[in-house]
N, CA, C and O of each residue as an XYZ file, in Angstrom:
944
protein
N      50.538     74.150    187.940
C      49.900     73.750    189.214
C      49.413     74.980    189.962
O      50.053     76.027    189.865
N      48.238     74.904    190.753
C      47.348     75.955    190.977
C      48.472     76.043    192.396
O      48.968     75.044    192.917
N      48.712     77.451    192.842
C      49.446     78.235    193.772
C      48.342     77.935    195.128
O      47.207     78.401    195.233
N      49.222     76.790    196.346
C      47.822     76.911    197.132
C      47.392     77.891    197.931
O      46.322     77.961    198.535
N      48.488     78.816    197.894
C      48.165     80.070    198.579
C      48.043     81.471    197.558
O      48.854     82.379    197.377
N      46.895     81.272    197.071
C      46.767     81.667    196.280
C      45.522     83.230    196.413
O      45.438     84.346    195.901
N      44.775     82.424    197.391
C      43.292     82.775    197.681
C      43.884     83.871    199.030
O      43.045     84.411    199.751
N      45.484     84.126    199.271
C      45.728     85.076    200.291
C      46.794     84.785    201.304
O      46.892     83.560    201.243
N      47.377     85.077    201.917
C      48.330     84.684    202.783
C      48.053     83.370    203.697
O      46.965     83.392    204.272
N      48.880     82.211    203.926
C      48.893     81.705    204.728
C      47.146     80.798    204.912
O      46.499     80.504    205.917
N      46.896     80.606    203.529
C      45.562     80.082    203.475
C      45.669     78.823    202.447
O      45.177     78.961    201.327
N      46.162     77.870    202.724
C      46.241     77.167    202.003
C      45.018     76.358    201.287
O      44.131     76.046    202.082
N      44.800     75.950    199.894
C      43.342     75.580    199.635
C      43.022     74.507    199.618
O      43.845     73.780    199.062
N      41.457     73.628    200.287
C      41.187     72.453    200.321
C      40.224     72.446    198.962
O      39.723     73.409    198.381
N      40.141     71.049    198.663
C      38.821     70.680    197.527
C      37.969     70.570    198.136
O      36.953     71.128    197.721
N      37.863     69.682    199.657
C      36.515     69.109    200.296
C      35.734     70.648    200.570
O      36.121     71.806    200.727
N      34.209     69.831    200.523
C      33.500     70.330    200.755
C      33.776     71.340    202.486
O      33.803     72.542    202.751
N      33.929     70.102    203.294
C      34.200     70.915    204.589
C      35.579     70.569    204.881
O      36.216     69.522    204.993
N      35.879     72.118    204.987
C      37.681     71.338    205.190
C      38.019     70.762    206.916
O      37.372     71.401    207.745
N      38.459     70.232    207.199
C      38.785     69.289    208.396
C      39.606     70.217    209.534
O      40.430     71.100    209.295
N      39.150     69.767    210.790
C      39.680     70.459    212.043
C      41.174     70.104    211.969
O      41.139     69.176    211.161
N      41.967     70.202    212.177
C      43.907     70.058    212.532
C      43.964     68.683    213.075
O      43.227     68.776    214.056
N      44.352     67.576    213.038
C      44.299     66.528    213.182
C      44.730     66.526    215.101
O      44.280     65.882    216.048
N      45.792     67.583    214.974
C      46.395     67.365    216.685
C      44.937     68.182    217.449
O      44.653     67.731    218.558
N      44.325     68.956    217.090
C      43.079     69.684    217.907
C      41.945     68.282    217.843
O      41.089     68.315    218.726
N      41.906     67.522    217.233
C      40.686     66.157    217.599
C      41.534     65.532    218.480
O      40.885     65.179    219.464
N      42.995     65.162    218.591
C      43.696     64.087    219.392
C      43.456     64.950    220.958
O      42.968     64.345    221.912
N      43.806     66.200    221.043
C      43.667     66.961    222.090
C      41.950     67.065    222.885
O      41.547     66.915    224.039
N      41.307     67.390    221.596
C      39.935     67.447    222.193
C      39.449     65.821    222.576
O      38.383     65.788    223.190
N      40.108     64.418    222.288
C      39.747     63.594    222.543
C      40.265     63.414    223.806
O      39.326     63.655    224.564
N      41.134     63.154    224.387
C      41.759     63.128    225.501
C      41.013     64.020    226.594
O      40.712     63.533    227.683
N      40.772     65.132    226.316
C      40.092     65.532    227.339
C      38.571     65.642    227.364
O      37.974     66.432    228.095
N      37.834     64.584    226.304
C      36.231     64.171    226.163
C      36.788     62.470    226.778
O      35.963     61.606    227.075
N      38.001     62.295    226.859
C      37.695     60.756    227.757
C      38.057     60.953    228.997
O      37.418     60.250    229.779
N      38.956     61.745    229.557
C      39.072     62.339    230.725
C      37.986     63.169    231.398
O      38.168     63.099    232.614
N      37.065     63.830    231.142
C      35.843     64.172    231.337
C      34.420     63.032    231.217
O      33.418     63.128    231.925
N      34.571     62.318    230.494
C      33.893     61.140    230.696
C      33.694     59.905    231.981
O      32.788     59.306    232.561
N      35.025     59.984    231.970
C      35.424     59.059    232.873
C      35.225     59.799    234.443
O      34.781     59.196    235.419
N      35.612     61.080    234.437
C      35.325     61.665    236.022
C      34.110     62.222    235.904
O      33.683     62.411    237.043
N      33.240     62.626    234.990
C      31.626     62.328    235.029
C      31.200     60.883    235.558
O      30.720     60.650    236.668
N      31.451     60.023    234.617
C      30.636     58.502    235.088
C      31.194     58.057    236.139
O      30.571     57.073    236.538
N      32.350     58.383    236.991
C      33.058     57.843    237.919
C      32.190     58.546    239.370
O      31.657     57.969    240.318
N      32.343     60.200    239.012
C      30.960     61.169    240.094
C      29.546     60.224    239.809
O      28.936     60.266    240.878
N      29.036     59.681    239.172
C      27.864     59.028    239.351
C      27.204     57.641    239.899
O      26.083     57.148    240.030
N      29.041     57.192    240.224
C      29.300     56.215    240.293
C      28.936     54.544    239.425
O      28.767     53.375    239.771
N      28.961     55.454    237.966
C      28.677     54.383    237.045
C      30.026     53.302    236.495
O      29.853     52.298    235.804
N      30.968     53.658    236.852
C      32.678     53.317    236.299
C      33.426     53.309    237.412
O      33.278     54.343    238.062
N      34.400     52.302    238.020
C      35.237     52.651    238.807
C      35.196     52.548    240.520
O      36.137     52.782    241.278
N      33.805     52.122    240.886
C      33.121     51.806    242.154
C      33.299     53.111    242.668
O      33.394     54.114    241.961
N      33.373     53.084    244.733
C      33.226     54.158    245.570
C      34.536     55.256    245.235
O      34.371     56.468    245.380
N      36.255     54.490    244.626
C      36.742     55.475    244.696
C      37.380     56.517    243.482
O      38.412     57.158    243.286
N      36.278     56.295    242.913
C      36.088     57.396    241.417
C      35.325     58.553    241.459
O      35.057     59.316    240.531
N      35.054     58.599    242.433
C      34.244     60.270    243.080
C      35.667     61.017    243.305
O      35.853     62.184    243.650
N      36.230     60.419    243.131
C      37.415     61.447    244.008
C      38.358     61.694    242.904
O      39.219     62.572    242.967
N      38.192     60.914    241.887
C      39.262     60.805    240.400
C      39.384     62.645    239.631
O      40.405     63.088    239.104
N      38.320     63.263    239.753
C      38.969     64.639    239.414
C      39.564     65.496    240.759
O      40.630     66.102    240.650
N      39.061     65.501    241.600
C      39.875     65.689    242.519
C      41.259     65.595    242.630
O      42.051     66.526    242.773
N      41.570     64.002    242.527
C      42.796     63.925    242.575
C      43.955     64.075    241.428
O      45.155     64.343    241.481
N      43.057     63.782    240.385
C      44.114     63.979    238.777
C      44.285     66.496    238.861
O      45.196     67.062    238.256
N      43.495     67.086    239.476
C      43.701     68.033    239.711
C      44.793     68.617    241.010
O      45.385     69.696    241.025
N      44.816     67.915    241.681
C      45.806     68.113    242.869
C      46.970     67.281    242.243
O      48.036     67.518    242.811
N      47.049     66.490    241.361
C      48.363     65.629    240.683
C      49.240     66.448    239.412
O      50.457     66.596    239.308
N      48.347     66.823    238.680
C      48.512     67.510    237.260
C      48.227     68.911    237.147
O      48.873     69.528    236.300
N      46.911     69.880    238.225
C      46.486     70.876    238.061
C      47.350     72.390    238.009
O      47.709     72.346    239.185
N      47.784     73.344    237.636
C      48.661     74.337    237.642
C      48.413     74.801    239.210
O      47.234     75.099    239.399
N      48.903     74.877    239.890
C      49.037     75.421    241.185
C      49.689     76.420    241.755
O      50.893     76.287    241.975
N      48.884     77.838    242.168
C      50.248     78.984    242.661
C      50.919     78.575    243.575
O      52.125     78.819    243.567
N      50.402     77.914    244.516
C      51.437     78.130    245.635
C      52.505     77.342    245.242
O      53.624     77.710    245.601
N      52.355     75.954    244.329
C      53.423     75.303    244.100
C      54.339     75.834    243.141
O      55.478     75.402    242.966
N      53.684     77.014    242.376
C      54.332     77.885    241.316
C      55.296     78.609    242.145
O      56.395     78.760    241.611
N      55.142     79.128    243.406
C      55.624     80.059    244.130
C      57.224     79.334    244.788
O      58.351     79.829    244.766
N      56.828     78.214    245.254
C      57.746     76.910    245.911
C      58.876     77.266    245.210
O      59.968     77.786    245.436
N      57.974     76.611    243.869
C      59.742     76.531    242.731
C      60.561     77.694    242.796
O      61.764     77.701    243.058
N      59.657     78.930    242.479
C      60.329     79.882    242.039
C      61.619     80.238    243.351
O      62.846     80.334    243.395
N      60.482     80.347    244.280
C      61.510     80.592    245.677
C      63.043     79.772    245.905
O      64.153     80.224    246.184
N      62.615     78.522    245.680
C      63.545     77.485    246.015
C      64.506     76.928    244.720
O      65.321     76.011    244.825
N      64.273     77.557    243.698
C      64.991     77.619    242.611
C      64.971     76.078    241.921
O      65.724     75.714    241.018
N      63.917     75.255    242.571
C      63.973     73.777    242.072
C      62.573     73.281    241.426
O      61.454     73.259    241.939
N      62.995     72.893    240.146
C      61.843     72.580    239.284
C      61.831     70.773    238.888
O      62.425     70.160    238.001
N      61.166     70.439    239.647
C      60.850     68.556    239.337
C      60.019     68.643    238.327
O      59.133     69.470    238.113
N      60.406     67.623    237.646
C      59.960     67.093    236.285
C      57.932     67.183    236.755
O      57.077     67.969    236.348
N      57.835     66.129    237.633
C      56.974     65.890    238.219
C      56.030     67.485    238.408
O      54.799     67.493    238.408
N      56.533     68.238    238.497
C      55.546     69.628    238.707
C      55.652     70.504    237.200
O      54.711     71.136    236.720
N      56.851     70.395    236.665
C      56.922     71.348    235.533
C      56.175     70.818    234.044
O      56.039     71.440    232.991
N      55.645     69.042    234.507
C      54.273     68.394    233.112
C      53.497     69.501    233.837
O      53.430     70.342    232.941
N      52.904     69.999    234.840
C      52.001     70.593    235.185
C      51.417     72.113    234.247
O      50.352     72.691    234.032
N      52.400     72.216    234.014
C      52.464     73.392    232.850
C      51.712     73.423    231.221
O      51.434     74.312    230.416
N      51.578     71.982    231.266
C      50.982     71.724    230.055
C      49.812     70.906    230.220
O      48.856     71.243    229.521
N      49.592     69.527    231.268
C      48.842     69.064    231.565
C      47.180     69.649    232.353
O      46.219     68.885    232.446
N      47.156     70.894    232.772
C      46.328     71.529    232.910
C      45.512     72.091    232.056
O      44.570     72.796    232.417
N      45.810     71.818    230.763
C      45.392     72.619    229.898
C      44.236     71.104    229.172
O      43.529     71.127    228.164
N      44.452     69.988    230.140
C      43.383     68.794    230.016
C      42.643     68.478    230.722
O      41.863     67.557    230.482
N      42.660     69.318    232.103
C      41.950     69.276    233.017
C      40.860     70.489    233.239
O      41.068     71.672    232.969
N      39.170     69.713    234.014
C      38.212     70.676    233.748
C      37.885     70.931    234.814
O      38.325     70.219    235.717
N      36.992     72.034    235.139
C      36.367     72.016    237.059
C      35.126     71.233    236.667
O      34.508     70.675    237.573
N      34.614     71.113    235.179
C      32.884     70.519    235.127
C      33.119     70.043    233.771
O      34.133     70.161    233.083
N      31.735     69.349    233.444
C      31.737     69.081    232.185
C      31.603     70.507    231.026
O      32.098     70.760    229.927
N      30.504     71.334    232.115
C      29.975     72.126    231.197
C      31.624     73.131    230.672
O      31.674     73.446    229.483
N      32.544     73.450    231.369
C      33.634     74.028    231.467
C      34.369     73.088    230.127
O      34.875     73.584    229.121
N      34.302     72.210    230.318
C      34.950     71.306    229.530
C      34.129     71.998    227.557
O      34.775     72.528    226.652
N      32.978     71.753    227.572
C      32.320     71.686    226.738
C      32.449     73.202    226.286
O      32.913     73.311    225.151
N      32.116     74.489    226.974
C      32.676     75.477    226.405
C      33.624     75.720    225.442
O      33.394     75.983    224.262
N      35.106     75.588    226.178
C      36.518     75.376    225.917
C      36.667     74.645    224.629
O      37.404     74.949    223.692
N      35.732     73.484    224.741
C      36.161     72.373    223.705
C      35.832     72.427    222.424
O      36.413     71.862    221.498
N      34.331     73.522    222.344
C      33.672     73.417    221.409
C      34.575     75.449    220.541
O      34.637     75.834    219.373
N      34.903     75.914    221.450
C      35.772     76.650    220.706
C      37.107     76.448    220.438
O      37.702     77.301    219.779
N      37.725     75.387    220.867
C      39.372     74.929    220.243
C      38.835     74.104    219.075
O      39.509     73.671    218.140
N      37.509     73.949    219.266
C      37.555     72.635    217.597
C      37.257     74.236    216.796
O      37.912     74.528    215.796
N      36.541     74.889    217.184
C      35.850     75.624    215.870
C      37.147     76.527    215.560
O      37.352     76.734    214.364
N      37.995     77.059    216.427
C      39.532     77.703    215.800
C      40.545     76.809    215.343
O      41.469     77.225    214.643
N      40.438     75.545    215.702
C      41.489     74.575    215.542
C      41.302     74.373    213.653
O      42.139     74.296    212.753
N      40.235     74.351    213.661
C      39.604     74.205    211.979
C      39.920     75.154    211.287
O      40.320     74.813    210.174
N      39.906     76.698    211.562
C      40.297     78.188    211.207
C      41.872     78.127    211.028
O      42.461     78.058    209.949
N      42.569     78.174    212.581
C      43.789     77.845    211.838
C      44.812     76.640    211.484
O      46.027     76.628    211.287
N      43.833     75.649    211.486
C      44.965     74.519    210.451
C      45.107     74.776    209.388
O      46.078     74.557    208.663
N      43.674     75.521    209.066
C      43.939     75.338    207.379
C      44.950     76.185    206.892
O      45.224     76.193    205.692
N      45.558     76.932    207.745
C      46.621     77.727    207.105
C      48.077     77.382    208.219
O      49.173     77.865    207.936
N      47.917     76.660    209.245
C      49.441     76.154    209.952
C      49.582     74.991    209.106
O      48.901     74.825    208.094
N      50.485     74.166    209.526
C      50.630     72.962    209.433
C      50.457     72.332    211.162
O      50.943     72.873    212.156
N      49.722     71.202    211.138
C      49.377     70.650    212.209
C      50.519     70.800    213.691
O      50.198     70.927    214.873
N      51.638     70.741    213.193
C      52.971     70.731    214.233
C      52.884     72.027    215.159
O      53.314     72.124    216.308
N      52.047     73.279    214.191
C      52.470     74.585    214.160
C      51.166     75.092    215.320
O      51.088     76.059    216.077
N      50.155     73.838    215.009
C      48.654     74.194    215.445
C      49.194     73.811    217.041
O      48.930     74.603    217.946
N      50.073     72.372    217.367
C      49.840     72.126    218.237
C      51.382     73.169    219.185
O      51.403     73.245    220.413
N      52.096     73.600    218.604
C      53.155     74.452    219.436
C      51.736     75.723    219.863
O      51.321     75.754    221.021
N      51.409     76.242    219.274
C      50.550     77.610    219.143
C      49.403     77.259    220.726
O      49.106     78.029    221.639
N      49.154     76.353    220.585
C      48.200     75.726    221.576
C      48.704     75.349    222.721
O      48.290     75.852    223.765
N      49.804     74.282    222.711
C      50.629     73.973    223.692
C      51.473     75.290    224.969
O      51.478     75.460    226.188
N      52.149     76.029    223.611
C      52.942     77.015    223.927
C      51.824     78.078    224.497
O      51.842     78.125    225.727
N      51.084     78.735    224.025
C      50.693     79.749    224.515
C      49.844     78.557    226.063
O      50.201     79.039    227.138
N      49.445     78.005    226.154
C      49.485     77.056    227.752
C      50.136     77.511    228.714
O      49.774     78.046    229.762
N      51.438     77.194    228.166
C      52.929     77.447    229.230
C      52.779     78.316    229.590
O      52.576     78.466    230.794
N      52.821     80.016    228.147
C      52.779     81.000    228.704
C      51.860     81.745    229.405
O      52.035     82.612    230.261
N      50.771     81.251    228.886
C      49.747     81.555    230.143
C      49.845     81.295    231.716
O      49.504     82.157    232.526
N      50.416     79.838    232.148
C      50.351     79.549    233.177
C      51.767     80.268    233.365
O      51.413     81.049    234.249
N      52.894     80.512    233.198
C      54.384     81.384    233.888
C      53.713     82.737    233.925
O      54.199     83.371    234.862
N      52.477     83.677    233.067
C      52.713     84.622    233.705
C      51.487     84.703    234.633
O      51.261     85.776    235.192
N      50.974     84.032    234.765
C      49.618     83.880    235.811
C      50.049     83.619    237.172
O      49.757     84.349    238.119
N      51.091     82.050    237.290
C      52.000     81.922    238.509
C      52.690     83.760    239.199
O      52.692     84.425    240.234
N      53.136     83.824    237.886
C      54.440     84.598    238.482
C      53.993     86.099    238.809
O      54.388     86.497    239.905
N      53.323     86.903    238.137
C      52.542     87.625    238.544
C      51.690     88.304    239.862
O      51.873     89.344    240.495
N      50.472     87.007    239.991
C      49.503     86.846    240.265
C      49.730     86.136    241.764
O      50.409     85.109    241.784
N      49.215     86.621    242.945
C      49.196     86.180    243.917
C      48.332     84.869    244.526
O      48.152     84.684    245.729
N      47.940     84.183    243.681
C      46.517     83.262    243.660
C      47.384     82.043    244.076
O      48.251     81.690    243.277
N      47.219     81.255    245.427
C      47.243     79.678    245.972
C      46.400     78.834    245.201
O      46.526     77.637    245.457
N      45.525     79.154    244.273
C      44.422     78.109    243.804
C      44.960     77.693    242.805
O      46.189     77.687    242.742
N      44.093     77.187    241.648
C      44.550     76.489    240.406
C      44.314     77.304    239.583
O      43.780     78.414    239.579
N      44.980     76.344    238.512
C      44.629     77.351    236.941
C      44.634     75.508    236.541
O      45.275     74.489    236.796
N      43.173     76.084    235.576
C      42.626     74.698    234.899
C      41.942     74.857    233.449
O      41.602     76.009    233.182
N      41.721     74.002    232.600
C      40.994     74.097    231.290
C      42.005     74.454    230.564
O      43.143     74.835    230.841
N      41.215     74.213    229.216
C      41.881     74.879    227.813
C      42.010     76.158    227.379
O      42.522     76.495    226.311
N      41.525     76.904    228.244
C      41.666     78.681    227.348
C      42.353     79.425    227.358
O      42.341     80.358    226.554
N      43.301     79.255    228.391
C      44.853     79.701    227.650
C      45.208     79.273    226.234
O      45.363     80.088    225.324
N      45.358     77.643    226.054
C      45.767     77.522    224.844
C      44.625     77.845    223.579
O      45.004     77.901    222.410
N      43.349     78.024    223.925
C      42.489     78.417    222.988
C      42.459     79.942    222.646
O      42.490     80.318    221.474
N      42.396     80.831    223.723
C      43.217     82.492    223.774
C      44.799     82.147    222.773
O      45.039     82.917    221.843
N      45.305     81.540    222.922
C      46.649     81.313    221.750
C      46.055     80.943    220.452
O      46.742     81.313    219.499
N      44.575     80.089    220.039
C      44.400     79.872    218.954
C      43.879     81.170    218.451
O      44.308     81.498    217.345
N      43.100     81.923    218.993
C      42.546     83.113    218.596
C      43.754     84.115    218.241
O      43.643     84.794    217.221
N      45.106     84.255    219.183
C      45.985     84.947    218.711
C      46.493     84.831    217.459
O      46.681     85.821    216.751
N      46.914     82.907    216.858
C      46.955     82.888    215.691
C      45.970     83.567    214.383
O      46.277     84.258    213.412
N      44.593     82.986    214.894
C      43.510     83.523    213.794
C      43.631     85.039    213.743
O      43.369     85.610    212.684
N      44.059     85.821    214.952
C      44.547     87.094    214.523
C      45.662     87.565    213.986
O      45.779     88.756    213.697
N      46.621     86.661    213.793
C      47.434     86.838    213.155
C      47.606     86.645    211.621
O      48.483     87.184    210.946
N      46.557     85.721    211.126
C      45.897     85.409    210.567
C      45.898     86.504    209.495
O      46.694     86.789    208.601
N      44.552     87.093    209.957
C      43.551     88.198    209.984
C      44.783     89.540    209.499
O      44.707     90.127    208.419
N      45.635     89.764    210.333
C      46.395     90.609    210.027
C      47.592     90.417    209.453
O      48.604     90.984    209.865
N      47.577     89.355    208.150
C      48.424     89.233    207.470
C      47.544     89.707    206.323
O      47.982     90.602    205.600
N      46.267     89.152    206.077
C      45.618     89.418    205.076
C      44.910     91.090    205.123
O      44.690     91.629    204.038
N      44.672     91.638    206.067
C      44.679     92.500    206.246
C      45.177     93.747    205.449
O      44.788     94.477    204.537
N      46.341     93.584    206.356
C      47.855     94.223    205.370
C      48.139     93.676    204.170
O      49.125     94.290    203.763
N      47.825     92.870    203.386
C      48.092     92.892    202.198
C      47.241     93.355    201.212
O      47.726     93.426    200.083
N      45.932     93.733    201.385
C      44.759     94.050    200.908
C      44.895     95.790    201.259
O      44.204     96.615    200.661
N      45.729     96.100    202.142
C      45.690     97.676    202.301
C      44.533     98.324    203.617
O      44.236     99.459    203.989
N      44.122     96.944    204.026
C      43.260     97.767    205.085
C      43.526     97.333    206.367
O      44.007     96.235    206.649
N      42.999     98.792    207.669
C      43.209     98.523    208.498
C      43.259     97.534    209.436
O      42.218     97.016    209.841
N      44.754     97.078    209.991
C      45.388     96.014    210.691
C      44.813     95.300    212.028
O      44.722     94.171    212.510
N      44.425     96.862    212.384
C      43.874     96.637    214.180
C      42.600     95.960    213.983
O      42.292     95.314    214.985
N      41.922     95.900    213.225
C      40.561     95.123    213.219
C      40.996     93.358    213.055
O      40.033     92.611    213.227
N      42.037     92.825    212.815
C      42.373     91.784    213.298
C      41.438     91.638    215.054
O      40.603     91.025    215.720
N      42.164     92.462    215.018
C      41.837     92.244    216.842
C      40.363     92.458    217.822
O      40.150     92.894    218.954
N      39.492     91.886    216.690
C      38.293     92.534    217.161
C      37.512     91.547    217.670
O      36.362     91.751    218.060
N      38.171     90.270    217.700
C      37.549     89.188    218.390
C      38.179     89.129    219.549
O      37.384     88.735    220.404
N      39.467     89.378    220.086
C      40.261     89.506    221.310
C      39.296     90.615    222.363
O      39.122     90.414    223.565
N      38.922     91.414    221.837
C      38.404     92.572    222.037
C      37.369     92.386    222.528
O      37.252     92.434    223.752
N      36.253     92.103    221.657
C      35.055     91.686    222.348
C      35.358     90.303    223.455
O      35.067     90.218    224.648
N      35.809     89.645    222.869
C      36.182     88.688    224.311
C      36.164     88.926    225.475
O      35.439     88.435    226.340
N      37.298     90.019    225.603
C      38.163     90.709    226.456
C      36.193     91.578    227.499
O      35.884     91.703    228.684
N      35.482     91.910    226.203
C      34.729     92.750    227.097
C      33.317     92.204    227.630
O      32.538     92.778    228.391
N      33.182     90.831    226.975
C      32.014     90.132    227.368
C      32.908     89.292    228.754
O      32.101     88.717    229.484
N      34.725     89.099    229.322
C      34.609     88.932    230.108
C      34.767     90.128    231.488
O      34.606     89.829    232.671
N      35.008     91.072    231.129
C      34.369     92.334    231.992
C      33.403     92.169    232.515
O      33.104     92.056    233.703
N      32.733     92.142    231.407
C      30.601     92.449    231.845
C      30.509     91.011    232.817
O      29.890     91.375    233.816
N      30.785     89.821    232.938
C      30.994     88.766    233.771
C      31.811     89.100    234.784
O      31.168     88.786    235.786
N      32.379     89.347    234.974
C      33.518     89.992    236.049
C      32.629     91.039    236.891
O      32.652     90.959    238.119
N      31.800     92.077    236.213
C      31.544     92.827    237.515
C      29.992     92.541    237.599
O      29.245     93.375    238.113
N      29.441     91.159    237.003
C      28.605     90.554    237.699
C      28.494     89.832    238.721
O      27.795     89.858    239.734
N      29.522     88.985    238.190
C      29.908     87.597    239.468
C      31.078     87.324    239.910
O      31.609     86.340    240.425
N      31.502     88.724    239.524
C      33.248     88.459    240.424
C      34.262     87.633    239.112
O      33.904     86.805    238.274
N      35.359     88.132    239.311
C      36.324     88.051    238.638
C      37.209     87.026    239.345
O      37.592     86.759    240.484
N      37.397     86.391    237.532
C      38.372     85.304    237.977
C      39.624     85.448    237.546
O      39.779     86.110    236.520
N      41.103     84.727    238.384
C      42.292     85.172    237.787
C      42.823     84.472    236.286
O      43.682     84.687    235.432
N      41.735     83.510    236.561
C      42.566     82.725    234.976
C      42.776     83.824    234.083
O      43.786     83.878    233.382
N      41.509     85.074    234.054
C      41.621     86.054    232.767
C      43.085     86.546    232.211
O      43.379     87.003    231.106
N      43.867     86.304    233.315
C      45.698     86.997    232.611
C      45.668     85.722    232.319
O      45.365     85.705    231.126
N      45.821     84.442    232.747
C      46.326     83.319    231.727
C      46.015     83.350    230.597
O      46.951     83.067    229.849
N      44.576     83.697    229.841
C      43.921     83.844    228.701
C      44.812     85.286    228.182
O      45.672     84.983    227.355
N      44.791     85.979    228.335
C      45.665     87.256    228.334
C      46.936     86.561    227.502
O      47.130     86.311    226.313
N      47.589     86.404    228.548
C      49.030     85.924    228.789
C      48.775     85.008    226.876
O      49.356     85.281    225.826
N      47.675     83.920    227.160
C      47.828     82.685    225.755
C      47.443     83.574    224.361
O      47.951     83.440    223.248
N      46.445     84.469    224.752
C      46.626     85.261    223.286
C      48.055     85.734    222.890
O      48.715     85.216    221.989
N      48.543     86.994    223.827
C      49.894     87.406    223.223
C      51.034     86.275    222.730
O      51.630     86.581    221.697
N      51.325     85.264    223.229
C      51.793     84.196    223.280
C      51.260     83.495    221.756
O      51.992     83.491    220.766
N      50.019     82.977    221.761
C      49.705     82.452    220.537
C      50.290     83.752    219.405
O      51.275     83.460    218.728
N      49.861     84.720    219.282
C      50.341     85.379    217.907
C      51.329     85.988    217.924
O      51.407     86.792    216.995
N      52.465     85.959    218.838
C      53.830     85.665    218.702
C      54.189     84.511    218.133
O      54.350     84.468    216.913
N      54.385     83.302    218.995
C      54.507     82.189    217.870
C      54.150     81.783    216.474
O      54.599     80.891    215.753
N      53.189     82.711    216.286
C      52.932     82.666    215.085
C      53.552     83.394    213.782
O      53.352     83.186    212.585
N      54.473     84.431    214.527
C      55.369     84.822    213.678
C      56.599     83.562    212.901
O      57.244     83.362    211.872
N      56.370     83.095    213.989
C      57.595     82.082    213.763
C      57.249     80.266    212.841
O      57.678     79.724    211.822
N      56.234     79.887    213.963
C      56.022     78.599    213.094
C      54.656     78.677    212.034
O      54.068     77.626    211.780
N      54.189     79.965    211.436
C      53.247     80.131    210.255
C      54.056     79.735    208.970
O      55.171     80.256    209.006
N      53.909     79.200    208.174
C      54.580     79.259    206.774
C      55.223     80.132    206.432
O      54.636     81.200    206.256
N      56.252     80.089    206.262
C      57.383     80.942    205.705
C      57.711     82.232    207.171
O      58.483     83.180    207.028
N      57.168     82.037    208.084
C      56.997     82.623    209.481
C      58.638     83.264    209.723
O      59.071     84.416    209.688
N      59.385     81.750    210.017
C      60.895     82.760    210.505
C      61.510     83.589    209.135
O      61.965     84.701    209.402
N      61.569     83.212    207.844
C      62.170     84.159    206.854
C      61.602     85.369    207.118
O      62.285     86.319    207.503
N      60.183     85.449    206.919
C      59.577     86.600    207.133
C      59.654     87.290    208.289
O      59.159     88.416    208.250
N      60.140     86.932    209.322
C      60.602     87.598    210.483
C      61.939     87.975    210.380
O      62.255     89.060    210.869
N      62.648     87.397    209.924
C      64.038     87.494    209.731
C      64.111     88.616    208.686
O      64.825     89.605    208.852
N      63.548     88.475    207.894
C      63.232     89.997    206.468
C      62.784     91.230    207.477
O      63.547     92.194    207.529
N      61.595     91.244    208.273
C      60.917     92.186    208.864
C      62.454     93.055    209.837
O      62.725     94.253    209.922
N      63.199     91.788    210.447
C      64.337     92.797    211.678
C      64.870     93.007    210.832
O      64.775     94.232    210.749
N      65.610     92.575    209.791
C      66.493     92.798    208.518
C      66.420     94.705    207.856
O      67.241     95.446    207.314
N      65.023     94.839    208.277
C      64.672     95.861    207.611
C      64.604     97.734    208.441
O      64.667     98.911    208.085
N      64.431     96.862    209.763
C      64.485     98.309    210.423
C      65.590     98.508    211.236
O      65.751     99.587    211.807
């Protein structure tokens, strides 16, 4: 039987012609193409009568990551269920469509990159998780009362995987490691050049925050991830 990782680390091989996005990155990207649907046609008032103008509004003041309420908890040492979904549920919420459509159209095109080498469970911790950690160090950090909204924390976590990726195969081929990181990189500097055009926004440490986050976890839930971590401390 043909070895499916054969073609390189952590690359497991399809027959189809086009191999398929991660099954949890379509359930994710669907949810937030019907949630964006619905507070589009609701702003136009095509769905929902007079009080669906107000439906992103309010699913953002209900669900949206919030500093000052980040600040509350921390101060007051009390975390309600009710505020701490907020941690993950933001990561379904958009300021626009077009915001939406950005975000969305790069979690499908990495979600496809790294399923084919996670297993789906692994796609959606990597995504989920680097979320969280985006939004704890953005709260905690960061002095900002406003929101933190969209997918690119957890999409900055998919890119961390694909760099992790990148620098497995890397290193096994003998060549330099750091060029993994050359999509973080340029990222990192096309949002500069935006930043000292039109002003800088704080989400950029959440995105920050979801890369390091994504390719950490990826030590762990990649195939054969914790042995091989467990070998790596084993060793020094």
């Amino acid at each position: 039987m043909r070895n499916p990782y054969e073609n390189g680390p952590e690359r497991p091989v399809h027959n189809g012609v086009v191999n398929p996005v991660s099954p949890v990155i379509i359930i994710f990207f669907l949810i937030m193409l019907g949630l964006e649907l619905a507070f589009t046609l609701g702003n136009l008032g095509m769905v929902g009568g007079p009080q669906a103008v107000g439906w992103r509004v309010s699913a953002i003041q209900d669900y949206g990551m919030n500093g000052a309420l980040f600040d509350w908890m921390w101060e007051q040492g009390r975390y309600p269920w009710q505020h701490l979904i907020r941690f993950v549920t933001y990561l379904f919420l958009f300021y626009s469509f077009t915001h939406f459509i950005v975000a969305g159209v790069m979690m499908l095109a990495l979600g496809k990159f790294v399923g084919e080498a996670f297993a789906w469970w692994a796609v959606a911790v990597v995504f989920l998780g680097s979320g969280i950690g985006g939004a704890l160090v953005w709260g905690f950090f960061l002095n900002d009362s406003g929101y933190l909204l969209g997918a690119f924390p957890g999409v900055y976590g998919l890119i961390g995987a694909f760099s992790y990726i990148l620098w497995l195969r890397l290193g096994q081929v003998g060549e330099n490691q750091f060029r993994a990181f050359t999509l973080i990189g340029f990222l990192m500097a096309i949002q500069l050049v935006f930043g000292a055009l039109f002003g800088a926004r704080s989400d950029w440490l959440a995105d920050i925050a979801g890369f390091v986050s994504g390719f950490a976890l990826s030590f762990v839930v990649s195939p054969g991830g914790f042995a091989r971590l467990r070998e790596k401390l084993r060793h020094q």
